[in-house]
Steps between C-alpha positions, in 0.01 A plus 500: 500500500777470273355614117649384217417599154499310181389788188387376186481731181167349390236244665173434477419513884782470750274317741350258246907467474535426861234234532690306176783472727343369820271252230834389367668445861738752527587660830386849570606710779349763713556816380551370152400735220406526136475845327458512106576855329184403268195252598254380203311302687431607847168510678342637789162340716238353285748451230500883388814560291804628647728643213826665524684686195891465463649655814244745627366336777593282795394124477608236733407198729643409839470190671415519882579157674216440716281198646201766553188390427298585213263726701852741510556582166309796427687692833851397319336689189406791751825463618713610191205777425617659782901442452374653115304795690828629756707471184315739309424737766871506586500677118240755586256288323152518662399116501251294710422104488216371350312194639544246404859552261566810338636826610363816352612890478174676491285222391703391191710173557860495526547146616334194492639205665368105496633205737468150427537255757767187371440184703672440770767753529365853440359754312569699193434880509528654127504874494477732207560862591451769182805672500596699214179443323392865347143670487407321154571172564292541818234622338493218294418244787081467559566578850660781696847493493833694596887446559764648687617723193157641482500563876850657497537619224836306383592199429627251709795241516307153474772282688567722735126550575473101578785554740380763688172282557702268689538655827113606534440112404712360719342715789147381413541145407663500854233600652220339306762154620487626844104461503317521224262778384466603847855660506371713199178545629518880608755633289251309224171681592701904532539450164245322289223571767328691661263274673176621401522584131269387222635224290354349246649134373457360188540114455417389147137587439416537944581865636404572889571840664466585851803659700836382587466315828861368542720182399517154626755301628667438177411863328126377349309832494217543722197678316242617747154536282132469586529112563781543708857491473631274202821335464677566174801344367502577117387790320544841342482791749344841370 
């Protein structure tokens, strides 16, 4: 995949950005990115807010050229969790993916990632990876959150962090191409598994626990509880 990188100093979401473009007609290639050294606007799933200060984080969207169904987007998003995952265990940092789009370093999130599937040539996979974000601004977020300067200890280059994700994207991408989730399927469940733990998923106002039974085809969660096992593909994971 040949990646090439547009960076803007400010946007409000670079793929809100990307979606203007294929509205308006303009051609879009695989591998095409858009990286903004501050985001205003971004969001993650169920429209949670995705903000980004001037150049401490990473922010960007790439476009993956696809006729995949619809059914596939969630393993694309699983995809680039774990390109996110060998990048920051390459640095010593301890990560593991979270079903269904965030990676985490000892329960507090790193990255969060959200694909959006633009009819009829592909997907969008926006990524926002904390990277020089320091203890109090993470303690200002209502969840549990980290970066790599927290993690390492120093801070890190922001460009040259993008670029270093594009060999571990290029290897996944590849394979989910090649076939799907089921080309990420093991290397998937070694690290956000084991098969067997409790989970407990929160949808809106509906939460069902039972143990971690698997994935589907396409990287749904299977939830095995007293009725059975339960196919889930939305939902927050604790």
């Amino acid at each position: 995949m040949n990646f090439q990188v547009e960076w803007f100093d400010r946007l409000a979401s670079t793929n809100a950005l990307m979606r203007d473009r294929f509205s308006q007609g303009l051609e879009i290639r695989s591998g095409q990115m858009i990286a903004a050294r501050e985001q205003t606007a971004g969001r993650g799933r169920q429209d949670r807010k995705w903000l980004s200060a001037p150049n401490q984080n990473l922010c960007f969207s790439l476009f993956v050229q696809t006729d995949a169904e619809l059914a596939t987007v969630p393993s694309l998003t699983m995809a680039a969790a774990l390109a996110v995952n060998d990048l920051l265990r390459s640095l010593g940092i301890l990560s593991a993916p979270k079903w269904p789009n965030d990676v985490l370093v000892g329960g507090r999130k790193i990255c969060g990632i959200l694909s959006e599937r633009v009819e009829p040539s592909g997907i969008i996979v926006g990524i926002g990876l904390n990277v020089n974000m320091t203890n109090e601004e993470a303690e200002a977020i209502d969840r549990p959150a980290t970066s790599m300067l927290i993690e390492s200890g120093k801070p890190h280059n922001i460009p040259q962090t993008l670029e270093a994700l594009f060999q571990p994207l290029e290897y996944w991408i590849g394979e989910w191409q090649k076939g799907g989730f089921s080309k990420l399927r093991e290397t998937w469940i070694q690290q956000a598994g084991p098969i067997g733990k409790p989970l407990s998923v929160h949808d809106g106002d509906i939460v069902k626990s039972g143990a971690l039974a698997g994935f589907g085809d396409h990287g749904e969660l299977l939830l095995k509880t007293g009725n059975g096992i339960e196919t889930i593909w939305t939902g927050d994971v604790s």
